[in-house]
Structure formats: C-alpha cells, structure tokens
MDTraj code that builds the backbone (N, CA, C; nanometers):
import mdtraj as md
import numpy as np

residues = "UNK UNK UNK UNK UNK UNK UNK UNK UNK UNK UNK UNK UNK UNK UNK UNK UNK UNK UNK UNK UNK UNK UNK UNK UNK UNK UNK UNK UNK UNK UNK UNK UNK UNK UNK UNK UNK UNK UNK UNK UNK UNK UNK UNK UNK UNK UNK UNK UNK UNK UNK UNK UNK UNK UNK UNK UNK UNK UNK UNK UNK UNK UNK UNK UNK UNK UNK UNK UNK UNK UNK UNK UNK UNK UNK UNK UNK UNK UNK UNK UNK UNK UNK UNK UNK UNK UNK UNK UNK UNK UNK UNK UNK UNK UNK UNK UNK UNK UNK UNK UNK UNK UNK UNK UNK UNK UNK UNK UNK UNK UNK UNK UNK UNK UNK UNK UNK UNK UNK UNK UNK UNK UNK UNK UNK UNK UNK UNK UNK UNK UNK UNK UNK UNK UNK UNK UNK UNK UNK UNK UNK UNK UNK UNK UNK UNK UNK UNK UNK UNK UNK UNK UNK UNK UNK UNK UNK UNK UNK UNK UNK UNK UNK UNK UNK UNK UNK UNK UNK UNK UNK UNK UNK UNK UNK UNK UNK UNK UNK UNK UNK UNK UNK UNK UNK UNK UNK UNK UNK UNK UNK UNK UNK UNK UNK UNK UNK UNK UNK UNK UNK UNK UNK".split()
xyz = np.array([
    [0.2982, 1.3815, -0.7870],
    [0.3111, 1.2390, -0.7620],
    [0.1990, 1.1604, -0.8303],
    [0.0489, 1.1751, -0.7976],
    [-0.0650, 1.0912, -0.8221],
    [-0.1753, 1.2261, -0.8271],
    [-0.2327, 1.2141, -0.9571],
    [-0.3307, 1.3128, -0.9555],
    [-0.4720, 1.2352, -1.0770],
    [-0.5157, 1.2729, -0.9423],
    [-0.7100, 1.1999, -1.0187],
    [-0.8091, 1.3234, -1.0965],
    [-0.8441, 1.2875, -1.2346],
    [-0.8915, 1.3828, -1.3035],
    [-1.0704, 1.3692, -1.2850],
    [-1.1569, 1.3624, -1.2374],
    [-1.3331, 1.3368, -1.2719],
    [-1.3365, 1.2058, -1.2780],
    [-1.2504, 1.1319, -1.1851],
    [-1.2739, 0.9747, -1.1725],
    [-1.4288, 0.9669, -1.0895],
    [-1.4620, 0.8450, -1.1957],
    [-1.5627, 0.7434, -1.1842],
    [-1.5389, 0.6046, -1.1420],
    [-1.6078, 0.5451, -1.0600],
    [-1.5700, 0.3703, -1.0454],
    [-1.7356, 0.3110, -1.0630],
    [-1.7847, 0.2547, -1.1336],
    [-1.8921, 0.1852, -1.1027],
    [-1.8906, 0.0516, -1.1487],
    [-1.9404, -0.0399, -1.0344],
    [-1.9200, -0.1656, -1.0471],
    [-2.0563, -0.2235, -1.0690],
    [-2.1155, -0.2811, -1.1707],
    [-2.2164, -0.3557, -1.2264],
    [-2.2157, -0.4789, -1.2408],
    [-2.3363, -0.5561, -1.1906],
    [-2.3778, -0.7293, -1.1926],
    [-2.4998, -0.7137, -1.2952],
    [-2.5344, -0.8103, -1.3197],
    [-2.6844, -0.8000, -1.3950],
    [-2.8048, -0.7294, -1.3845],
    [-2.7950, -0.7294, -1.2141],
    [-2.9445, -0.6620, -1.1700],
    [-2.8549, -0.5199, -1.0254],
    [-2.7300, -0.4905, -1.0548],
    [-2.7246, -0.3988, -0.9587],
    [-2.6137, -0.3523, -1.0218],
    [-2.6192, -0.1783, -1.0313],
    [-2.4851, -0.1178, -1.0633],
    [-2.4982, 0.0146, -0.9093],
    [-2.3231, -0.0190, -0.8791],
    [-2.3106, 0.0679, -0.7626],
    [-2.2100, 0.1476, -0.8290],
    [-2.2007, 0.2750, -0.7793],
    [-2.1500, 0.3920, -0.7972],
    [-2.0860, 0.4038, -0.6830],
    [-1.9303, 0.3844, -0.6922],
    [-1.8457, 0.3644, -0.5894],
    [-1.7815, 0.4853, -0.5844],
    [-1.7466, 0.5408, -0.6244],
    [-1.6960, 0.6999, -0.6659],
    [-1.7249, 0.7752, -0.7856],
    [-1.7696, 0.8849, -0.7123],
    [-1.8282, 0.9910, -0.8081],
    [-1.7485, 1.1585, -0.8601],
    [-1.6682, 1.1724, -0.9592],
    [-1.6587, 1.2676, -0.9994],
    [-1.4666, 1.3383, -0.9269],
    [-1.4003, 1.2279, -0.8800],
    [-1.3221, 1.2557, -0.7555],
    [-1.2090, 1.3281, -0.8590],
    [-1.1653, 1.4553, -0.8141],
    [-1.0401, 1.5095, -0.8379],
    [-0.9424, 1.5662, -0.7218],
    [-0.8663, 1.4676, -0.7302],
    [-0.7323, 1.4428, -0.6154],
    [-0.6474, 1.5105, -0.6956],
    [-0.5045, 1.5596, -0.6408],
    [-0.3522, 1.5954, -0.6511],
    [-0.3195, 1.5425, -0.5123],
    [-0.1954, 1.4752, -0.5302],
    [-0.0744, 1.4322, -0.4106],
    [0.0452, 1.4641, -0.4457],
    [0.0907, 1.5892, -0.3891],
    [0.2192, 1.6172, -0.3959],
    [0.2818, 1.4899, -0.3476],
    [0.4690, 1.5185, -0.4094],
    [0.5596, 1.4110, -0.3557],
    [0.5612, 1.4808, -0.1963],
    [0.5905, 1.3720, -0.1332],
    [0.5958, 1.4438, 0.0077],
    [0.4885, 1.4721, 0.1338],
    [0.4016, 1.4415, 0.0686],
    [0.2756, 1.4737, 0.1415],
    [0.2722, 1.3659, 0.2047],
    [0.1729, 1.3499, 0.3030],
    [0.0977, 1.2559, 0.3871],
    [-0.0783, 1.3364, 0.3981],
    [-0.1004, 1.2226, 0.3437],
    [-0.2687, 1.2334, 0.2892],
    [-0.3642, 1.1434, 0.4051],
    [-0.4574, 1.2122, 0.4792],
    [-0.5835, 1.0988, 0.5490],
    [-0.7093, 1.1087, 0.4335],
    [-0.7556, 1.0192, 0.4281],
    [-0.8878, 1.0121, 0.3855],
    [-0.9909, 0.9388, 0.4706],
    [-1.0464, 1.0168, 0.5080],
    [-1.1744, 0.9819, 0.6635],
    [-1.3000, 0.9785, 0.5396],
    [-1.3630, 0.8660, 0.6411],
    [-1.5081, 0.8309, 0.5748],
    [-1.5522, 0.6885, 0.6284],
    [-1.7207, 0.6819, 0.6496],
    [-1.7202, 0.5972, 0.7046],
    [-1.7399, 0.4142, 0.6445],
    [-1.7823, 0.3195, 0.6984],
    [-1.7328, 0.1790, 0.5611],
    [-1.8544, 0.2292, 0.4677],
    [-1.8000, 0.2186, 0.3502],
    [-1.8628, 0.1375, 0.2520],
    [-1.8806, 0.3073, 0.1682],
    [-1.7927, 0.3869, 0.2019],
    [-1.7898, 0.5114, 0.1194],
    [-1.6988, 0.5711, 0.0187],
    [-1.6291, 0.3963, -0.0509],
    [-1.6080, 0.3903, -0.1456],
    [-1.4090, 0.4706, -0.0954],
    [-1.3932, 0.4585, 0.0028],
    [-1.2101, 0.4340, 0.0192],
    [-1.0913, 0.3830, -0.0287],
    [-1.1567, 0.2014, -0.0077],
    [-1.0752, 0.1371, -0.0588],
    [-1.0370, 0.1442, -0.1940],
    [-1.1981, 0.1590, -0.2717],
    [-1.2045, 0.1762, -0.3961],
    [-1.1083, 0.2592, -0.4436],
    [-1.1065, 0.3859, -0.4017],
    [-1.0097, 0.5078, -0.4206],
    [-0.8749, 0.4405, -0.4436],
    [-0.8057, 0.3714, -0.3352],
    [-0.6597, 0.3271, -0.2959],
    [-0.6838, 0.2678, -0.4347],
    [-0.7690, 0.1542, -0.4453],
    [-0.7159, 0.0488, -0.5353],
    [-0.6987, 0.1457, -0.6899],
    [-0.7882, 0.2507, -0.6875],
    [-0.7612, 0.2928, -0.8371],
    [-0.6295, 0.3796, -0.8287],
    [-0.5913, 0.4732, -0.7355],
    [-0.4721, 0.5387, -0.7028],
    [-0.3465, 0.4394, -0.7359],
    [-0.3881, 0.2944, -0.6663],
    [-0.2781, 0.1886, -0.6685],
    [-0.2930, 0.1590, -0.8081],
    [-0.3338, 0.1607, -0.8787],
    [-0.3082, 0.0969, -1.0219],
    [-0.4068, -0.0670, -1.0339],
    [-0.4598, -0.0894, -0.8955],
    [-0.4993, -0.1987, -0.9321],
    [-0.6646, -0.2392, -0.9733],
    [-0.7140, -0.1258, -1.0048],
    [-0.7948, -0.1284, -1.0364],
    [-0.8133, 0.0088, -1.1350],
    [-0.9407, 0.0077, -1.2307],
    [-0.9224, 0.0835, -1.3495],
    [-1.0490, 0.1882, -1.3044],
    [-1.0366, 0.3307, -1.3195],
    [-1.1556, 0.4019, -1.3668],
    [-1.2475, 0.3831, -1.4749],
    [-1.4005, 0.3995, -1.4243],
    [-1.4759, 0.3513, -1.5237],
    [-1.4603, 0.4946, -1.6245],
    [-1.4677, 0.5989, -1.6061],
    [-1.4467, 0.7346, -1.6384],
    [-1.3394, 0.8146, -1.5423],
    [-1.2632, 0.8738, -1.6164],
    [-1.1694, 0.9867, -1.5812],
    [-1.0150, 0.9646, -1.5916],
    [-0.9566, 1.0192, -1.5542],
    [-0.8253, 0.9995, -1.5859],
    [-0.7353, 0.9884, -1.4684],
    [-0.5954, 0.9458, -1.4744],
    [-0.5373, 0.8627, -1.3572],
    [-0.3937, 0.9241, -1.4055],
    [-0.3358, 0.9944, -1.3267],
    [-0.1914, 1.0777, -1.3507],
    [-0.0451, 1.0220, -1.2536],
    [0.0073, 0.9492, -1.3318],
    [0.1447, 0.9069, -1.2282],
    [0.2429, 0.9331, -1.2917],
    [0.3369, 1.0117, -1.1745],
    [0.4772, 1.0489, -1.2227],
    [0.4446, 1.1803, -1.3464],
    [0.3296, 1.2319, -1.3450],
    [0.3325, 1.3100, -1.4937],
    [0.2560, 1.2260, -1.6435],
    [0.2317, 1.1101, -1.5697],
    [0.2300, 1.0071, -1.6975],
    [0.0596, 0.9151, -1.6709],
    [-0.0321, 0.9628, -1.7996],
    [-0.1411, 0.8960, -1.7751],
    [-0.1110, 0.8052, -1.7859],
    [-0.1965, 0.7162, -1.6690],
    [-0.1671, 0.5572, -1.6817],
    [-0.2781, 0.4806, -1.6875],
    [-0.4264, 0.5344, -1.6911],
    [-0.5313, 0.4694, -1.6814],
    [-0.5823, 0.3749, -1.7895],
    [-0.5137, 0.4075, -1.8914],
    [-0.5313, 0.3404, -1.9893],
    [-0.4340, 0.1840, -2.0806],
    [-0.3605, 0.1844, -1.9801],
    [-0.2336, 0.1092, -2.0003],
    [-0.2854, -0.0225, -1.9776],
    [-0.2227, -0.1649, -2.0483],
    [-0.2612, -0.2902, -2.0336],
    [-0.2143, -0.3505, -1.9141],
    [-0.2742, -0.4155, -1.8097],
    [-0.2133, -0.5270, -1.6966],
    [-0.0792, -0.5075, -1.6601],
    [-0.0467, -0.5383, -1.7790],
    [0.1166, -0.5903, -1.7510],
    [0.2102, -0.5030, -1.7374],
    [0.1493, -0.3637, -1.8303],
    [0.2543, -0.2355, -1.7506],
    [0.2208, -0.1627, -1.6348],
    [0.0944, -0.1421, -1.5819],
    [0.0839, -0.1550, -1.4626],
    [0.1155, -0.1922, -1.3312],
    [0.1341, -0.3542, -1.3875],
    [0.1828, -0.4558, -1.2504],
    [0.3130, -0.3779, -1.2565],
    [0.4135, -0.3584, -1.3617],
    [0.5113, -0.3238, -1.3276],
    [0.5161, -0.1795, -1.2842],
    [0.4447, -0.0507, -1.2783],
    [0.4832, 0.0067, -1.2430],
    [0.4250, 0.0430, -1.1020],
    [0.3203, -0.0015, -1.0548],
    [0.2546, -0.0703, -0.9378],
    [0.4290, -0.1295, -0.8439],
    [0.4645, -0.2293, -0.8844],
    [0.5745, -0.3103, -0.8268],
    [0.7020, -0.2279, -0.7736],
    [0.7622, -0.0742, -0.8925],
    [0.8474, -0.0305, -0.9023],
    [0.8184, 0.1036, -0.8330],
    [0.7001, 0.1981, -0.8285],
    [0.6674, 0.3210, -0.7715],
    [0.5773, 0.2741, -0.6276],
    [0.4887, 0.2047, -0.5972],
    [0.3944, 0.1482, -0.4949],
    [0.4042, 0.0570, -0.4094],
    [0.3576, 0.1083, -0.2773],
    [0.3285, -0.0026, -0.1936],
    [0.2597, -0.0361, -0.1049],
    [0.1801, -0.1796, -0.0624],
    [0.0364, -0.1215, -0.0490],
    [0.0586, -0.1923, 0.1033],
    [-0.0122, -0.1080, 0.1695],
    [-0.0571, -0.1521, 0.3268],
    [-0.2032, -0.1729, 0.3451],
    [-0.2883, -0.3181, 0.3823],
    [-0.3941, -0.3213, 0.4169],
    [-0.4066, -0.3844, 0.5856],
    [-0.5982, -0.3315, 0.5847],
    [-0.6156, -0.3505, 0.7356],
    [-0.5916, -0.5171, 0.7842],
    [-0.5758, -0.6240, 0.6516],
    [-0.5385, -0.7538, 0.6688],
    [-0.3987, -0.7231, 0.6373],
    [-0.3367, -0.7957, 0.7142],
    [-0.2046, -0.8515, 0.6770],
    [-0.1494, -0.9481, 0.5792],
    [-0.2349, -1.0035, 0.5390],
    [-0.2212, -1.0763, 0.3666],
    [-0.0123, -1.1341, 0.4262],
    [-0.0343, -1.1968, 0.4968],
    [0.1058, -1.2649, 0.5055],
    [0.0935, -1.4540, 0.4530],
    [0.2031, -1.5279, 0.3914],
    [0.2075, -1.6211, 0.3553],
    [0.2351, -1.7201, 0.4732],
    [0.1334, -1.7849, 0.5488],
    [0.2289, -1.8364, 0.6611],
    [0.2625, -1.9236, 0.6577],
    [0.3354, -2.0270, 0.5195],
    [0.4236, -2.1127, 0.5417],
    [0.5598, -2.0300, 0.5037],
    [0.5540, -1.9092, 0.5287],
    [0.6783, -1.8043, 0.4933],
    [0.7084, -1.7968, 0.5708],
    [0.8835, -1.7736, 0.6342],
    [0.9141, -1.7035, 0.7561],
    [0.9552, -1.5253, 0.7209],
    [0.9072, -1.4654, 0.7881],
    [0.9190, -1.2832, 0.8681],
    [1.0325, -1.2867, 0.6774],
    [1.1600, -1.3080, 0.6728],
    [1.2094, -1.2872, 0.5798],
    [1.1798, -1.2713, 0.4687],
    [1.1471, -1.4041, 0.4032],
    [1.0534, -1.4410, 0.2940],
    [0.9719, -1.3886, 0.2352],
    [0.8594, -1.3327, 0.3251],
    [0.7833, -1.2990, 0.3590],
    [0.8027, -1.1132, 0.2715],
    [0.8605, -1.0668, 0.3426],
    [0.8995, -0.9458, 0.2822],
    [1.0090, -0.9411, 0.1369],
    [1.0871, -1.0174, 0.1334],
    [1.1217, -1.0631, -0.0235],
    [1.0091, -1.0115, -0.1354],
    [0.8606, -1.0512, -0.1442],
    [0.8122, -1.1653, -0.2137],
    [0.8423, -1.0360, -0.3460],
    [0.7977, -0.8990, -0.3000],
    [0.7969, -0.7993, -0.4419],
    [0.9008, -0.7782, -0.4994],
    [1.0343, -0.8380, -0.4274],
    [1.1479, -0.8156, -0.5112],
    [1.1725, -0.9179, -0.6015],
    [1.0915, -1.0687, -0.6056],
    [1.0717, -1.1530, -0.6611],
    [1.0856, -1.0898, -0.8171],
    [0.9752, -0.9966, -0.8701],
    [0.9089, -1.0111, -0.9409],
    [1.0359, -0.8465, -1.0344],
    [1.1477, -0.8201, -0.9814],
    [1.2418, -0.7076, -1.0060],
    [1.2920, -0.7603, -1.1262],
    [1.3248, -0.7380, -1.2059],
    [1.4090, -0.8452, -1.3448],
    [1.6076, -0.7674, -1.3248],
    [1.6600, -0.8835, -1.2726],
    [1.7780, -0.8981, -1.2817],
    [1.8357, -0.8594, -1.1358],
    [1.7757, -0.8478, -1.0617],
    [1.7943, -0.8627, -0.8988],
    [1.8441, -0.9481, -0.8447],
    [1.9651, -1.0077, -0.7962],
    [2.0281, -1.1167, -0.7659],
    [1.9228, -1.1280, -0.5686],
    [1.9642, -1.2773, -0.6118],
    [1.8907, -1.2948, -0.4704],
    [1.9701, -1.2765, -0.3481],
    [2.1016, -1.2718, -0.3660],
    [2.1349, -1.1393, -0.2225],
    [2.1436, -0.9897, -0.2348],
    [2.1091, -0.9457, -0.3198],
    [2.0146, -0.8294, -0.3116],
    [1.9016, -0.7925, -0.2479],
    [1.8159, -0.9054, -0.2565],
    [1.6736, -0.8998, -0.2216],
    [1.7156, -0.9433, -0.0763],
    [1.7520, -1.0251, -0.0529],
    [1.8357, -1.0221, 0.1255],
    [1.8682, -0.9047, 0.1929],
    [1.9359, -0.8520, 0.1142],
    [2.0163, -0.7326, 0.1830],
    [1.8732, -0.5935, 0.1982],
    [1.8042, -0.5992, 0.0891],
    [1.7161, -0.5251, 0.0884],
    [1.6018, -0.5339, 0.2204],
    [1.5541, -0.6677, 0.2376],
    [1.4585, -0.7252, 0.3193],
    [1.4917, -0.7033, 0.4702],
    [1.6409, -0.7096, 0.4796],
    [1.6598, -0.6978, 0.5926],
    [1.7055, -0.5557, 0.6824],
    [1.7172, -0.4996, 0.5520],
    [1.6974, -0.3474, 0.5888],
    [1.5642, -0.3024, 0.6105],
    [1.4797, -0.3197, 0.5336],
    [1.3460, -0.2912, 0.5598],
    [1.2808, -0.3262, 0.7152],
    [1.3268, -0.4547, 0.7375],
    [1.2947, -0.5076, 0.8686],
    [1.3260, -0.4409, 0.9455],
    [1.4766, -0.3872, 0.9140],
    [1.5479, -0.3152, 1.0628],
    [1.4660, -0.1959, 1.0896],
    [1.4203, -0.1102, 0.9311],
    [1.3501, -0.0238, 0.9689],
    [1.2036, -0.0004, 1.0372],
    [1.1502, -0.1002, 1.0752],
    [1.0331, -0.1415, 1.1231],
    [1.0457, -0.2442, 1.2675],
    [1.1995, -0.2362, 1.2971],
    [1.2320, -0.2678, 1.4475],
    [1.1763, -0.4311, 1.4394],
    [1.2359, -0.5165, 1.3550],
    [1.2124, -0.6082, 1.3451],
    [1.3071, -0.7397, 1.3176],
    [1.4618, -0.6855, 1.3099],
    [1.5776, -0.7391, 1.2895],
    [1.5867, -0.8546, 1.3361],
    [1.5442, -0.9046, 1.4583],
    [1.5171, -0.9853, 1.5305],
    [1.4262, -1.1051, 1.5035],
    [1.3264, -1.0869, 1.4325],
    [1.2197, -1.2037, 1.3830],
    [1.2515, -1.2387, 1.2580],
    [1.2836, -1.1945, 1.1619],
    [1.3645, -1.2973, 1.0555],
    [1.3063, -1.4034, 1.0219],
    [1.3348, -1.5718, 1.1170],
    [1.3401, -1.6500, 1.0756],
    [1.1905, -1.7382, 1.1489],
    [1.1387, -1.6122, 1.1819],
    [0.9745, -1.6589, 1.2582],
    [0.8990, -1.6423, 1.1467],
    [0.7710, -1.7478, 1.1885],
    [0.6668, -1.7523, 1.1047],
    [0.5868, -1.6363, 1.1278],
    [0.4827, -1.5543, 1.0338],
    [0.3745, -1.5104, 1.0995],
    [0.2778, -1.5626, 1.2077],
    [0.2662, -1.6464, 1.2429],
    [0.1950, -1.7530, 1.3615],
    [0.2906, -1.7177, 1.4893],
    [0.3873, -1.6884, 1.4696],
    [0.4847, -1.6894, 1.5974],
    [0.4230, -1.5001, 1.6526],
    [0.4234, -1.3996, 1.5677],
    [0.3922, -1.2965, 1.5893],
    [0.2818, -1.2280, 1.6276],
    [0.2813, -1.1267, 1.7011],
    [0.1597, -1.0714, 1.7860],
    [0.1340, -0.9667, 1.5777],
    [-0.0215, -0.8935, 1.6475],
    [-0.1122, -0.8336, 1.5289],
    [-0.0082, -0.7397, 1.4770],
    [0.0508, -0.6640, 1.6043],
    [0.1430, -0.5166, 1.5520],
    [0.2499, -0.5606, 1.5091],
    [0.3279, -0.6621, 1.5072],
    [0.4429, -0.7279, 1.4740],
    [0.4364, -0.7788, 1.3541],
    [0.2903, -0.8920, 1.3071],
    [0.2807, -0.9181, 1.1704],
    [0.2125, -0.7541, 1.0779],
    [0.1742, -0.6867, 1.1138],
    [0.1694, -0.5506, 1.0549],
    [0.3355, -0.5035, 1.0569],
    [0.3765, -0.4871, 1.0996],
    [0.4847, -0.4231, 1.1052],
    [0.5924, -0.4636, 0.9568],
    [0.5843, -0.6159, 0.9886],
    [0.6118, -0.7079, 0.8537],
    [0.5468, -0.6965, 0.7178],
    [0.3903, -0.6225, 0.7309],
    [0.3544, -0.5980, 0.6030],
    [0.4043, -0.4942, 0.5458],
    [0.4445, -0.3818, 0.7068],
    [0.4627, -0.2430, 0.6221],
    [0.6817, -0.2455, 0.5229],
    [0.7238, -0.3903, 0.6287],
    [0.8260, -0.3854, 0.5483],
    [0.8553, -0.4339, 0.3854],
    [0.7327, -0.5262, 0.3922],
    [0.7195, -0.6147, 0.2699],
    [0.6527, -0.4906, 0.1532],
    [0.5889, -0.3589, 0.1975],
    [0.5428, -0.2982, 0.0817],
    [0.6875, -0.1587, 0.0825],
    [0.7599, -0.1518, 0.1669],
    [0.8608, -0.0601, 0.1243],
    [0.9820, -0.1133, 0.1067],
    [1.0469, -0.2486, 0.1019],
    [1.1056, -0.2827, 0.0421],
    [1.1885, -0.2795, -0.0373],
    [1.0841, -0.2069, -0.1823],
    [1.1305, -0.1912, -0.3198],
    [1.1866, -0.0660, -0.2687],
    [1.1236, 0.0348, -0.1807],
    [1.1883, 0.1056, -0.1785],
    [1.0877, 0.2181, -0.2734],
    [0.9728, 0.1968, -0.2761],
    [0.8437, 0.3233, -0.3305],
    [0.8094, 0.4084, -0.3024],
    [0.7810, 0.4854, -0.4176],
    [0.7862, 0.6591, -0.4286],
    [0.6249, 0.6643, -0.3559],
    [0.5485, 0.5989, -0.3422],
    [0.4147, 0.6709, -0.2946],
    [0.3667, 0.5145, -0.2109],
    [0.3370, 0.5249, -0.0950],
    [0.2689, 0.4300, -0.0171],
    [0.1560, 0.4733, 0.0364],
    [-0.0131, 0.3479, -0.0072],
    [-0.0877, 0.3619, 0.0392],
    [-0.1282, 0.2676, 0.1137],
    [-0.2353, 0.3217, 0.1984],
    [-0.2264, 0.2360, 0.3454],
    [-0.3896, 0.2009, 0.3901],
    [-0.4507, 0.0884, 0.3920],
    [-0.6161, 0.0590, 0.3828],
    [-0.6120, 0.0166, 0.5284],
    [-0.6879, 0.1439, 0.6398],
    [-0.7229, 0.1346, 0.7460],
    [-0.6226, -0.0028, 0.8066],
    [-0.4553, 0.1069, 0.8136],
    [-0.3209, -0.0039, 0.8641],
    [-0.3674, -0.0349, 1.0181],
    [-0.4160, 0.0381, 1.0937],
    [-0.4224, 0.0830, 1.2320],
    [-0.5874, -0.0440, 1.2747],
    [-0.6482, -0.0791, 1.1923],
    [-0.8263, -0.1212, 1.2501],
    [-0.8170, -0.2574, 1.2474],
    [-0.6999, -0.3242, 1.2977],
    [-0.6893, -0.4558, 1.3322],
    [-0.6587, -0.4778, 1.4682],
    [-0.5890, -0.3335, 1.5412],
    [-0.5197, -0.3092, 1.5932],
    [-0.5560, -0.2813, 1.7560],
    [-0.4739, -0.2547, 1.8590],
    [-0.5215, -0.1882, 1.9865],
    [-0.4838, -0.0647, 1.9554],
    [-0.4923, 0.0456, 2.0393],
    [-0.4581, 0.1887, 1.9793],
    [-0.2906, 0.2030, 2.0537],
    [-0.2460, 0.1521, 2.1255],
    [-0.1085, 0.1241, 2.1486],
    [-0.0310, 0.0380, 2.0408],
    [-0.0807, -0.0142, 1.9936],
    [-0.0239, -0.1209, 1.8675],
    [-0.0370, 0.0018, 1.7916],
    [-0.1715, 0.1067, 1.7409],
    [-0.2136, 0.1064, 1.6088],
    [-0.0895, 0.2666, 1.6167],
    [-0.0763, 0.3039, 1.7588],
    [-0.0020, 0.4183, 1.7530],
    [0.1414, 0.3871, 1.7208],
    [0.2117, 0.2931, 1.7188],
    [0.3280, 0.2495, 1.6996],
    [0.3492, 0.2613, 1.5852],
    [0.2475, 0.1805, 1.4485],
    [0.2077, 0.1889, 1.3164],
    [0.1998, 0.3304, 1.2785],
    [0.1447, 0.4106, 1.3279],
    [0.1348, 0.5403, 1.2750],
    [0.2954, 0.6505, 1.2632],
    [0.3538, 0.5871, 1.4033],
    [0.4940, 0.6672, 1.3958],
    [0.5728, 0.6385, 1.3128],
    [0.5901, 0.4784, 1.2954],
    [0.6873, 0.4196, 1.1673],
    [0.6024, 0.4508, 1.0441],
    [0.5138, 0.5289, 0.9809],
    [0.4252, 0.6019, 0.8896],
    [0.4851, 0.7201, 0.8793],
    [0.4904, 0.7659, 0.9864],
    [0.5272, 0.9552, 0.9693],
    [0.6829, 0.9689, 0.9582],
    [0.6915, 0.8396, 1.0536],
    [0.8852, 0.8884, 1.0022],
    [0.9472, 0.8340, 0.8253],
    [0.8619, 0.7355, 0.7905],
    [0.8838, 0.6656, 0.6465],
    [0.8479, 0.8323, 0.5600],
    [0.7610, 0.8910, 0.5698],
    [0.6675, 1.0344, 0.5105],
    [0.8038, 1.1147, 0.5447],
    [0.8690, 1.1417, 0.6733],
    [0.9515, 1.2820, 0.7062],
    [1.0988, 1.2134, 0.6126],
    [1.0944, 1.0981, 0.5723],
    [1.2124, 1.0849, 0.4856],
    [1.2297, 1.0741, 0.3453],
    [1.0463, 1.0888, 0.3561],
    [1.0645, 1.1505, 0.1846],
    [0.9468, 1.0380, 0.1257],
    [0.8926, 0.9387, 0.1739],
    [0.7710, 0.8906, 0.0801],
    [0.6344, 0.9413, 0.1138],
    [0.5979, 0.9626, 0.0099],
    [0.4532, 1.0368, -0.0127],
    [0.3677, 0.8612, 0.0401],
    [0.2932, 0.9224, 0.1209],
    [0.1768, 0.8380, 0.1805],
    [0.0411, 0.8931, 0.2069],
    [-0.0363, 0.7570, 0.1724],
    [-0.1562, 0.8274, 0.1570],
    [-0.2533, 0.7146, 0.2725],
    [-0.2958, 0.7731, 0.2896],
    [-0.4452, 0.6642, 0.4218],
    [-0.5710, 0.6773, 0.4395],
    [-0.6097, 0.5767, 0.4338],
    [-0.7173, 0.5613, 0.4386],
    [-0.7720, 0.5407, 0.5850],
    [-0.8820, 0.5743, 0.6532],
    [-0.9561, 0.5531, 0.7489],
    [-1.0624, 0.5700, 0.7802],
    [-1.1302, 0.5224, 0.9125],
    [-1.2923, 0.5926, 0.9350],
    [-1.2710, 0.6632, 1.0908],
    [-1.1236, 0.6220, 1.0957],
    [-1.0974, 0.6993, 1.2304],
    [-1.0219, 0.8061, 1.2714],
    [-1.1053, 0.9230, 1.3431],
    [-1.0947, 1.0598, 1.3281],
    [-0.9482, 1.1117, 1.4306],
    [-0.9090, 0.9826, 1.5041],
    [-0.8177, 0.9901, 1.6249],
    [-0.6916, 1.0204, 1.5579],
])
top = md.Topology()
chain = top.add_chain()
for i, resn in enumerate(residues, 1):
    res = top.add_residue(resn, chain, resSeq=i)
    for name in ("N", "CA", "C"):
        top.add_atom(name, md.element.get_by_symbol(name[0]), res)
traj = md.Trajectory(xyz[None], top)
C-alpha cells in the first residue's frame, strides 16, 4: 500500500532547524490497521502528513501503490491524495456555513466528470455509514463533538479511499464518544481499507 524508504523531514527558519523525523522505514500492507503511539511533539503528525502526500521528505523515498511519489509536482499529488486518501484529524476542520451534507461532498468537488447527483448519492451513503442519515441538513453548530467527528470521518471516505489516516481522531473526545470512533474505524479496516493512526494514547 504505502512504504517509507530512510525518510527524513527537517523543517528550517533562519536561526532554528528541527529534525522532525529521522531515518523512518515503514511498509503498510493493504489491509492493515496501523497505531503509531508517541508522545506530542514526536514528530506523528509529521509522519501522516508525509504518508498523506501532503507534505514532502526532506530525504528518502515515499512508495504508493508500487509507485514513487515523492518526487512528483503539487498537482499530481493533490490528485492522487484526493483519489487513494483520506484524512481524519483531532480537529474537525468542518465548514460551518455548510450543512452535515455539503459538508461531506466537498472532495468529490474536486473528481473531474462526477455529476452532482453522484456526489449526493455518494455523501449520503457515507453518512449512513457513520449512523448519520438523519443530520443531513444540520449545521455543524447543531452537532455534539462525536457527531461532528463522525461527519469528518464521512467526508474523508467518501471518495471511497484505499488507505485512511487518522491524527489523534479520538483526543477531542470523551472515551465513550472516542470508543464509538474507534468501532466505525475497525469496521471501515474489516471491510477492506488500510488505516493508519496516530496517537499518544496507549488505551
């Protein structure tokens, strides 16, 4: 699925260079479900974002689908970011003059030749799968924390992606909320998407 060769990340200002990851060689089978425990600031997110495509190794190499991609410009990225990925963070990054629908649309936006009841029909499957059929036409403001999570995790599977990663989904959360999140995780994983997570929590 995603395999990291002697990745490097270091991020440099004028007077400070940090060494965010050092030397990392990952493999993720398709199929797997991956934790990555560690505590803040030990360079996690960093990981996701280079795994996700959205950010570049300063050194090493970056393997998707079979296919180096570390070296590729923006724009084929975004697209294959859009078409294989989908990202879950510990913010909910929701639009709230969007309603619950909308809202989960937005990556099919960006599909070339997707009619827009497609992206309907898609959105609202996603919803159903996240027990959410029901909120639709609510704002994020109308929804409790596990409910607008629930909406993010429909808005990043959607497309319908081969590998979903997930930035501490659960640490916004109560552990009754965050356990709910974790089951609609393992059952999305037992039907076949490779997921990967991030956390600092060992529970």
């Amino acid at each position: 699925m995603i395999q990291l060769e002697s990745v490097e990340k270091v991020y440099r200002t004028e007077k400070i260079e940090t060494l965010a990851l050092n030397s990392i060689n990952l493999v993720v089978q398709p199929g797997e479900f991956i934790s990555v425990m560690g505590p803040s600031g030990c360079g996690k997110s960093t990981l996701l974002n280079v795994m996700g495509l959205l950010d570049k190794p300063t050194k090493g190499n970056v393997t998707l689908g079979g296919q180096r991609v570390d070296s590729y410009a923006d724009k084929y990225l975004a697209r294959r970011r859009n078409e294989q990925i989908g990202f879950i963070f510990q913010t909910f990054h929701l639009i709230s003059d969007l309603n619950v629908l909308d809202n989960v649309e937005i990556p099919l936006l960006y599909r070339q030749g997707m009619s827009g009841r497609e992206r309907r029909r898609l959105a609202l499957e996603a919803l159903e799968r996240v027990g959410l059929s029901s909120r639709v036409h609510h704002s994020p403001s109308q929804l409790s924390g596990g409910q607008q999570q629930r909406v993010a995790i429909a808005r990043a599977i959607v497309g319908k992606p081969k590998l979903l990663l997930a930035d501490e989904p659960t640490g916004n959360l109560d552990s009754q909320m965050g356990g709910e999140i974790m089951k609609i995780l393992e059952g999305l994983n037992r039907d076949g998407t490779t997921v990967v997570m991030v956390t600092h929590d060992q529970q």
